[in-house]
C-alpha positions as CSV (number, residue, x, y, z in Angstrom):
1,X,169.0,-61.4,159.5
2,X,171.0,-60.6,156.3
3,X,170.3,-63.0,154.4
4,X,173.8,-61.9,152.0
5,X,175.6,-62.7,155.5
6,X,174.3,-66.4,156.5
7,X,176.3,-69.4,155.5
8,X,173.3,-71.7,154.0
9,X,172.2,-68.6,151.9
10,X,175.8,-67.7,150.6
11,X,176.1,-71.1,149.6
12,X,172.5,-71.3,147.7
13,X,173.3,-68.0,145.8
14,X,176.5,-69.6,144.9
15,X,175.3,-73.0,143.5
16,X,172.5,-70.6,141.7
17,X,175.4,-68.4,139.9
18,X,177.3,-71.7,139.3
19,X,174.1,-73.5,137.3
20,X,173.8,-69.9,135.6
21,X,177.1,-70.2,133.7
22,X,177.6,-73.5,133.7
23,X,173.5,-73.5,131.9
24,X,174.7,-70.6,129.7
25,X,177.6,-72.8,128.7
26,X,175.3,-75.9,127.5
27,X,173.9,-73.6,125.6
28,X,176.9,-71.8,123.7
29,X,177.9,-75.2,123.2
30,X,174.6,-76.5,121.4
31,X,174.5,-73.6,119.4
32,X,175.4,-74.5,116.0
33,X,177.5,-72.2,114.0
34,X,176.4,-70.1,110.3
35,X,177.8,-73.0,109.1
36,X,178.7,-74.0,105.3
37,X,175.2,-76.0,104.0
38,X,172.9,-76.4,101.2
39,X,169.6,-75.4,102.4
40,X,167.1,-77.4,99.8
41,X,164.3,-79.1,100.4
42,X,165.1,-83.2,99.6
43,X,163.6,-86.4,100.3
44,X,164.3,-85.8,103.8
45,X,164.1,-82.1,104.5
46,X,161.2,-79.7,103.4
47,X,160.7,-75.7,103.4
48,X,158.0,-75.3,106.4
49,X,156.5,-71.4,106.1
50,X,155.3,-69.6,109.8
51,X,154.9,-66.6,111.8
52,X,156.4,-66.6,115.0
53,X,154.9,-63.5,116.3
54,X,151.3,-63.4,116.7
55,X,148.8,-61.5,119.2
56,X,144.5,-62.7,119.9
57,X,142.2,-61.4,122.5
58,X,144.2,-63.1,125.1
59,X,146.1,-59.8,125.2
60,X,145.7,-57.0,122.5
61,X,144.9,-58.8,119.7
62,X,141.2,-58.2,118.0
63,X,140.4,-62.1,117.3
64,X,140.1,-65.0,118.5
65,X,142.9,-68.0,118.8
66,X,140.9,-70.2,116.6
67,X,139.7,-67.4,113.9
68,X,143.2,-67.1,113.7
69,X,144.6,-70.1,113.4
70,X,142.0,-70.9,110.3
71,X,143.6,-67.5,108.6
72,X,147.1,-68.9,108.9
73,X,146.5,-72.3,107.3
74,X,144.2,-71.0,105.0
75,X,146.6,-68.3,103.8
76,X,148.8,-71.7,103.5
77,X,151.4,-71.5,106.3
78,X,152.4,-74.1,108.1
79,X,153.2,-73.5,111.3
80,X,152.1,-70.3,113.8
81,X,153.4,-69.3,116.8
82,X,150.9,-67.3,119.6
83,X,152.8,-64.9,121.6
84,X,150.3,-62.8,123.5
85,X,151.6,-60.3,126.0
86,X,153.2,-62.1,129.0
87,X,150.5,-64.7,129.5
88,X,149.7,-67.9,128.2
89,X,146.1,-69.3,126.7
90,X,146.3,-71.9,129.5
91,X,143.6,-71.1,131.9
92,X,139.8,-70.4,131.9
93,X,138.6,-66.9,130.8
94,X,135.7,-65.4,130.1
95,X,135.2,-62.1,128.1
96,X,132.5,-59.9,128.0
97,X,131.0,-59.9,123.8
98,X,130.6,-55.9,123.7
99,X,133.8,-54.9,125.7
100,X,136.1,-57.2,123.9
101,X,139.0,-55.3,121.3
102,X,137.3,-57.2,118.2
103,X,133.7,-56.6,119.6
104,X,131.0,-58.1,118.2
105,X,132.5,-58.6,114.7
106,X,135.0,-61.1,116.0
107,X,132.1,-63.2,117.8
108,X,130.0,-63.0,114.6
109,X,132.7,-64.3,112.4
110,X,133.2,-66.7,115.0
111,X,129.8,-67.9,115.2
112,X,130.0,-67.9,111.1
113,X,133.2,-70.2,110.7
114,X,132.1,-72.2,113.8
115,X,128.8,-73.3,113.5
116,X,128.5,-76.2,115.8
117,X,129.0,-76.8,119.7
118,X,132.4,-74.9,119.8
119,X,130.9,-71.9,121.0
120,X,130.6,-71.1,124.7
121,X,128.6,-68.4,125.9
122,X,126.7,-67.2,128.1
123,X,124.6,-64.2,129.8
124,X,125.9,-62.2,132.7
125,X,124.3,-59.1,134.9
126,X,126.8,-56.6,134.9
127,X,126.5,-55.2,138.7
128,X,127.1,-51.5,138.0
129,X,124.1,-51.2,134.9
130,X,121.9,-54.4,135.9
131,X,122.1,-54.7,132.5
132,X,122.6,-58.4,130.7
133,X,125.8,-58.8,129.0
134,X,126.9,-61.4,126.5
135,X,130.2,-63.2,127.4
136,X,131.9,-65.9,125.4
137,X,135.0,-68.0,126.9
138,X,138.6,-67.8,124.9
139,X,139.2,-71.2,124.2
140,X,142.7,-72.6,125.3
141,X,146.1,-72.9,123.6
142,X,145.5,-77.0,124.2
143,X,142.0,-76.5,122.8
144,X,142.8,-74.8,119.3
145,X,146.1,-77.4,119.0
146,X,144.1,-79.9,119.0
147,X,141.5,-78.7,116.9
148,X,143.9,-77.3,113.8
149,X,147.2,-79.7,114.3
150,X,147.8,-82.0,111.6
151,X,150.5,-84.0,111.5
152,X,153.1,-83.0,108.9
153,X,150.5,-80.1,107.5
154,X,149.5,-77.5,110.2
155,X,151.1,-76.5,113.7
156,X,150.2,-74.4,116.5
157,X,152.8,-73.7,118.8
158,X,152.9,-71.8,122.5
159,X,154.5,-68.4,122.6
160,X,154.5,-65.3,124.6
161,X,155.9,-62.0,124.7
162,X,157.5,-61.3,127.2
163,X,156.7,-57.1,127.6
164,X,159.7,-55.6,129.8
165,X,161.0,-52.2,129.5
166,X,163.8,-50.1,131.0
167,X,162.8,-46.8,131.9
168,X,160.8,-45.3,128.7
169,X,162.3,-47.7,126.7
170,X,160.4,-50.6,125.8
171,X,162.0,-54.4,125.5
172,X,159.7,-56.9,124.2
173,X,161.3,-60.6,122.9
174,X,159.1,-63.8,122.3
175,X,159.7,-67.2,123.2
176,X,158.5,-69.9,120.9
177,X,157.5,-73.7,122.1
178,X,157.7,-72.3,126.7
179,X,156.0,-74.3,128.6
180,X,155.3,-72.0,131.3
181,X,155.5,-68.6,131.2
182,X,158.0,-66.5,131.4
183,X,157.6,-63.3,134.2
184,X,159.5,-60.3,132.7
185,X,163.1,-60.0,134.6
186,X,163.9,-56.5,134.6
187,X,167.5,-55.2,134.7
188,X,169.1,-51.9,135.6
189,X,170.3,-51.6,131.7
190,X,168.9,-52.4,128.4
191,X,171.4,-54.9,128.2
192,X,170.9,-56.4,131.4
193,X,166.9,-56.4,131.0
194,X,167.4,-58.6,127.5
195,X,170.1,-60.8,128.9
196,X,168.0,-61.4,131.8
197,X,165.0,-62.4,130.3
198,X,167.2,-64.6,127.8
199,X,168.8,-66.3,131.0
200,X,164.9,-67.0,132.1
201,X,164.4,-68.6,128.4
202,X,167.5,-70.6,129.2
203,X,166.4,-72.2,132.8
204,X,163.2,-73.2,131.7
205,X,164.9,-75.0,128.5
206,X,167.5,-76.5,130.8
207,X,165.1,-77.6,133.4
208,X,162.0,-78.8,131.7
209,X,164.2,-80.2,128.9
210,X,161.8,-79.2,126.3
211,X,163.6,-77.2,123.2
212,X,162.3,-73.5,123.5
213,X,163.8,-70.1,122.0
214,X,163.8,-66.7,122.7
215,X,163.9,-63.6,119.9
216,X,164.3,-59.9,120.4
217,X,161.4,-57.9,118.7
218,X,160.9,-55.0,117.0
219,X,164.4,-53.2,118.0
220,X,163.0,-49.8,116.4
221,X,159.9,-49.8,118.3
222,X,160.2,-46.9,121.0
223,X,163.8,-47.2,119.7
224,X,164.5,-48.9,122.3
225,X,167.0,-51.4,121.8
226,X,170.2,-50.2,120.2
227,X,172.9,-52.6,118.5
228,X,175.7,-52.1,121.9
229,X,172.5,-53.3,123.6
230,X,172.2,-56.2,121.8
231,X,175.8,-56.8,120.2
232,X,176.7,-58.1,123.8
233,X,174.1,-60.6,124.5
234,X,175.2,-64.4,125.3
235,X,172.2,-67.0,124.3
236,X,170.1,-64.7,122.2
237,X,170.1,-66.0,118.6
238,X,167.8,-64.4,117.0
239,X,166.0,-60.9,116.2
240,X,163.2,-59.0,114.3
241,X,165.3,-58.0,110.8
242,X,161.2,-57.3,109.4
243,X,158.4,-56.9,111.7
244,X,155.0,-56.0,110.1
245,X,153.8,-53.5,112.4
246,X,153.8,-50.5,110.6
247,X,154.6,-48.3,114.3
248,X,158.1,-50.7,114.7
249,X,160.2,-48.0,112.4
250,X,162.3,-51.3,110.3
251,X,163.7,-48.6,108.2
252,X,164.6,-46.6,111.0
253,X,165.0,-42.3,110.6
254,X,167.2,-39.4,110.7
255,X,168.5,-40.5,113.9
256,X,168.4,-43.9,114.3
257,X,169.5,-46.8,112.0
258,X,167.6,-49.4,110.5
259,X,166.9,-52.8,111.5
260,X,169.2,-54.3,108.6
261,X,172.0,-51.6,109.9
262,X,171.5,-52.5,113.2
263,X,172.0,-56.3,112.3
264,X,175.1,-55.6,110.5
265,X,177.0,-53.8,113.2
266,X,175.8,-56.5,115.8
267,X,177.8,-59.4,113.3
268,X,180.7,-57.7,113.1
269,X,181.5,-57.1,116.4
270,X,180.3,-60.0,117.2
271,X,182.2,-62.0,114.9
272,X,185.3,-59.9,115.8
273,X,186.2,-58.5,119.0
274,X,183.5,-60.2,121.0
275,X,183.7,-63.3,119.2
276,X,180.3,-64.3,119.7
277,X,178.1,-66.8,117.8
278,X,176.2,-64.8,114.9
279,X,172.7,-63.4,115.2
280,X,170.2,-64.7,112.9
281,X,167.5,-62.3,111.1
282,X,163.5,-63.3,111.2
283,X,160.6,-62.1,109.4
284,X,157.6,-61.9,111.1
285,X,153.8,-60.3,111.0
286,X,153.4,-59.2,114.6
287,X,149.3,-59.1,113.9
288,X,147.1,-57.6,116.3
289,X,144.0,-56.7,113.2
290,X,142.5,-59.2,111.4
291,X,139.2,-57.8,110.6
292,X,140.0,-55.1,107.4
293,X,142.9,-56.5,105.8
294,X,144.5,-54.8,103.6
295,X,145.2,-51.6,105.9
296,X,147.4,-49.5,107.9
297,X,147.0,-51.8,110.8
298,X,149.1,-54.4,112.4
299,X,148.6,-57.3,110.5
300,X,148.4,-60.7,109.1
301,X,150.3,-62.0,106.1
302,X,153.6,-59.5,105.5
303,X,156.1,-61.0,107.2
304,X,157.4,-64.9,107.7
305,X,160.4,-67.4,108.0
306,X,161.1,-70.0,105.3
307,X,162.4,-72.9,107.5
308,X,164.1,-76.5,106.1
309,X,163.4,-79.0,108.4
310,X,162.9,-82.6,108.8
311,X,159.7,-82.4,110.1
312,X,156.6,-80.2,110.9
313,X,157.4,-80.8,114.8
314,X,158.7,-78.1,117.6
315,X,162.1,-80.4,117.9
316,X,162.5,-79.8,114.2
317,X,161.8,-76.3,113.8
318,X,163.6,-75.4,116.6
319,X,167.3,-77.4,115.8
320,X,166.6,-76.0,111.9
321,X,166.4,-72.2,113.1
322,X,169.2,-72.5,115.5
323,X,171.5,-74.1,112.6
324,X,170.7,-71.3,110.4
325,X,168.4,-73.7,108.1
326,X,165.9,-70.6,107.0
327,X,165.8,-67.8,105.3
328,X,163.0,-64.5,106.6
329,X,161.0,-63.5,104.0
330,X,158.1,-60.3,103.5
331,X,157.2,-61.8,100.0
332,X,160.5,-63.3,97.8
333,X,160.9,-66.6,98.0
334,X,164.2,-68.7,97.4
335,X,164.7,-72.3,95.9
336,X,168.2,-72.5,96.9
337,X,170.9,-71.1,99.0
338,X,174.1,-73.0,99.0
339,X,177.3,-71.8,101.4
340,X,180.8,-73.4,101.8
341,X,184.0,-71.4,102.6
342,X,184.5,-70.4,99.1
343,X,180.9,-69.0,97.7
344,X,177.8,-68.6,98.5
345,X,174.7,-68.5,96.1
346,X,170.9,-68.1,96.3
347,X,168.5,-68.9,93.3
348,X,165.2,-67.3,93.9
349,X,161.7,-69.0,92.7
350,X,161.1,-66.4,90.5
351,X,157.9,-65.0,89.3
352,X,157.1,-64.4,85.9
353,X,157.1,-60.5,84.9
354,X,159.6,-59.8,88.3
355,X,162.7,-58.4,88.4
356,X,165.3,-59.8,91.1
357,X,168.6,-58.1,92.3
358,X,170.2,-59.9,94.7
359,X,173.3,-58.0,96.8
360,X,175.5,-59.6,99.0
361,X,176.5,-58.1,102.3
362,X,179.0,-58.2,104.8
363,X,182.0,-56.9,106.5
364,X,186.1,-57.5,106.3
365,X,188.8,-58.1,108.7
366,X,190.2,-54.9,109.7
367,X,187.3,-52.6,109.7
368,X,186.9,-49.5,111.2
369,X,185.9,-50.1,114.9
370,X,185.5,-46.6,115.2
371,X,181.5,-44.9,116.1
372,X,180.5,-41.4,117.1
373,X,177.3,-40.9,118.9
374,X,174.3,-39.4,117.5
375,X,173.3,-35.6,118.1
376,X,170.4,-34.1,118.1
377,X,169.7,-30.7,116.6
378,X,171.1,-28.9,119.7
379,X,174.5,-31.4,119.6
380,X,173.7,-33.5,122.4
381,X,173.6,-37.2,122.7
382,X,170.8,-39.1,122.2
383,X,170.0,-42.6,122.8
384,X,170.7,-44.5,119.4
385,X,173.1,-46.7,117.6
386,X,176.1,-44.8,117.2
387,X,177.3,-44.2,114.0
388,X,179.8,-46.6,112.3
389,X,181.9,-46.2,109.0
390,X,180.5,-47.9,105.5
391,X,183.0,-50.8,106.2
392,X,180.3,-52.0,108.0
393,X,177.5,-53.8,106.1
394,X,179.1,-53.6,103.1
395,X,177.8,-54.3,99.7
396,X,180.2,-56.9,98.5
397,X,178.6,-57.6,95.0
398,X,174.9,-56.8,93.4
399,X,173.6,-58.8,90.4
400,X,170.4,-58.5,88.3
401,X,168.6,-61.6,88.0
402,X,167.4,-64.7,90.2
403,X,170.5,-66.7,90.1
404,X,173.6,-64.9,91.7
405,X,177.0,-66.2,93.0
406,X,179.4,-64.6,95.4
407,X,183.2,-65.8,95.7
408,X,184.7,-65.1,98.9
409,X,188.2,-63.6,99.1
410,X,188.9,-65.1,102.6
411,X,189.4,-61.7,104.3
412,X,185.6,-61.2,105.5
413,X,184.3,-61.7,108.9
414,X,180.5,-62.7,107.2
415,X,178.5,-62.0,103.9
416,X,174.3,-62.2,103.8
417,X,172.1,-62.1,100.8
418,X,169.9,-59.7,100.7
419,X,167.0,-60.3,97.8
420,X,165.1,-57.4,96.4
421,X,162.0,-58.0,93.8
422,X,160.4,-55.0,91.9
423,X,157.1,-55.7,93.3
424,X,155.3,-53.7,95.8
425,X,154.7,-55.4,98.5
426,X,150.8,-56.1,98.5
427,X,150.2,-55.2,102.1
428,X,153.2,-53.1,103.3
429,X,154.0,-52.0,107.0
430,X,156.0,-49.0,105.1
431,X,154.8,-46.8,101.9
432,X,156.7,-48.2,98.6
433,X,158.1,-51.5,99.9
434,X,159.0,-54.2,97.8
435,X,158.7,-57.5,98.6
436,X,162.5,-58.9,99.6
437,X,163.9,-62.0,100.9
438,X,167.0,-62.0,103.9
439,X,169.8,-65.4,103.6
440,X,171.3,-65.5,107.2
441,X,175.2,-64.4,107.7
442,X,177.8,-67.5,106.2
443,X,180.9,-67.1,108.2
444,X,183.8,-66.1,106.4
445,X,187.4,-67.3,107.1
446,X,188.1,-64.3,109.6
447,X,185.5,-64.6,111.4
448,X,186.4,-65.5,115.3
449,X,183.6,-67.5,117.7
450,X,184.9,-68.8,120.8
């Protein structure tokens, strides 16, 4: 039988493509708009600090969930996000001491910052060398939680990322606050493969009811996510604007634009012809190292998001990120950003000795829709944003200092901040950075979201 052809299955895959878009469309709808706001912390809101992209031994990570979880708090974040590689910390597992990515340097630190009955472990005969082997078992998501939560101090929250590619090209995006987890979707596109997995983000939010999200990673890594792939995405919110892995390419090359470029043509098609919510920028560590900091490897510490919320809860992290309440960060931080239809400003918590410029950035009604593709040496295509005129990602206005002000005209589509400091960044994931600090996009009068 065909199951295409039979009544009871036509009608199933109906009612399935109805509570698709009609799921997508809660979601447009509860999506909250760049809208004008001050974002300050108050008696009732406060700037919460976190990574939402973080990797342990349950995947390729070199430590364990607990080890950490006592950097992050330590290092005095206040919130962390795991997102190991398409599984979640939710089951039992045992690993063998020796074979393990962090080795025996991870279970001796372990052993070090965990003196007392924490540890598991235990001595297996491996069958192929009759020899003894040490194993220890990865404590749970549930387990570290409710070690290292305190209320309105420290969170853990469940992640994963979800590892998809297209062909050769690879598509990773992380969910933040899933309570199951979600099996890479595929597609017959780039664009198909992200909207799909978004889609799977969306079901499980819709059907469990819990509040979950889903961000695009690392666009540049594999260069494998270009800005027509992404531009047309409906549900996705977010993306990686900074991503601490120094293999991710955030300044992109010869060939292939940046992830601030890529951001910027995104917005204004979105905001134009596609008329599209905005997408929002994140800064995040992606760790995987945690055992000779400061080095070339992946991790801890250079990347993070700045978010104003009510409370240190998943609810109100989530509805503060989806409004726009944050700001990503590899090292500047801001006291103030204040938007209304007429200006926006950031004040920066400046450092004594440190130099700020702070340029805003956008695009106008009217720009030049026009792209070319991208050749290679030999003048054939390759697979890369194409390239737009300077009307796009425009700088509007650039002032020295830590206060700055910029006046709308009423003719652009969106304007960011982007804040620059003259300090190197201590740990970079590129030679010569400075630390910076990335406002999300205000929406200007011209701007058109259905």
């Amino acid at each position: 039988m065909n199951p295409r052809r039979h009544p009871v299955c036509k009608l199933a895959i109906t009612l399935v493509v109805i509570v698709t878009v009609l799921g997508l469309g809660i979601w447009e709808q509860r999506r909250p708009q760049a809208a004008a706001q001050t974002l300050q912390a108050d008696e009732n809101l406060k700037w919460f600090r976190g990574n939402m992209h973080t990797h342990s031994l349950w995947s390729d990570g070199d430590d364990y969930l607990e080890s950490i979880a006592l950097w992050y708090r330590e290092h005095h974040y206040d919130f962390l996000v795991f997102t190991d590689h398409n599984v979640l910390a939710d089951k039992e597992r045992w690993i063998d001491v020796e074979k393990s990515k962090g080795q025996h340097r991870a279970f001796d630190k372990l052993k070090q910052k965990f003196p007392d009955d924490w540890i598991e472990q235990r001595t297996k005969t491996d069958d192929a060398t009759k020899q003894d082997r040490l194993e220890t078992r990865l404590k749970t998501f549930r387990e570290v939680a409710d070690r290292f939560n305190d209320p309105g101090r420290f969170l853990l929250i469940q992640g994963e990322e979800v590892s998809d590619a297209f062909g050769k090209f690879p598509i990773h995006m992380n969910t933040s606050n899933v309570r199951e987890v979600l099996v890479p979707r595929h597609g017959s596109s780039v664009f198909e493969t992200i909207q799909n997995n978004t889609d799977g983000l969306i079901a499980q939010r819709e059907r469990t009811g819990q509040p979950m999200i889903i961000h695009l990673n690392h666009p540049n890594f594999g260069f494998g996510v270009t800005a027509e792939d992404l531009m047309r995405v409906r549900g996705e919110s977010f993306f990686e604007v900074y991503n601490g892995h120094p293999g991710v390419n955030n300044s992109g090359n010869g060939e292939h634009a940046s992830t601030e470029r890529i951001w910027d043509i995104i917005n204004s098609f979105r905001l134009s012809e596609l008329k599209l919510p905005p997408l929002f920028g994140l800064g995040t560590d992606d760790g995987h190292a945690y055992h000779n900091i400061p080095s070339r490897a992946s991790e801890p510490g250079r990347g993070w998001v700045m978010v104003l919320a009510e409370s240190l809860s998943p609810e109100h992290l989530i509805a503060a990120l989806e409004a726009g309440r944050f700001y990503a960060s590899s090292g500047v931080m801001l006291d103030h950003i204040s938007s209304s239809p007429q200006e926006l400003k950031v004040v920066v918590r400046a450092d004594a000795d440190t130099k700020y410029a702070i340029e805003f950035v956008g695009t106008r009604r009217g720009f030049d829709t026009k792209s070319e593709p991208v050749l290679d040496k030999d003048g054939k295509e390759i697979r890369a944003t194409r390239r737009y005129s300077d009307e796009i990602g425009k700088v509007f206005a650039r002032i020295e200092g830590s206060t700055a002000t910029y006046r709308l005209t009423g003719d652009e589509l969106y304007v960011r901040a982007r804040v620059t400091s003259s300090k190197k960044h201590p740990n970079p994931s590129e030679m010569g950075e400075f630390e910076r600090a990335w406002t999300q996009p205000l929406l200007g009068a011209a701007a058109t979201v259905e």
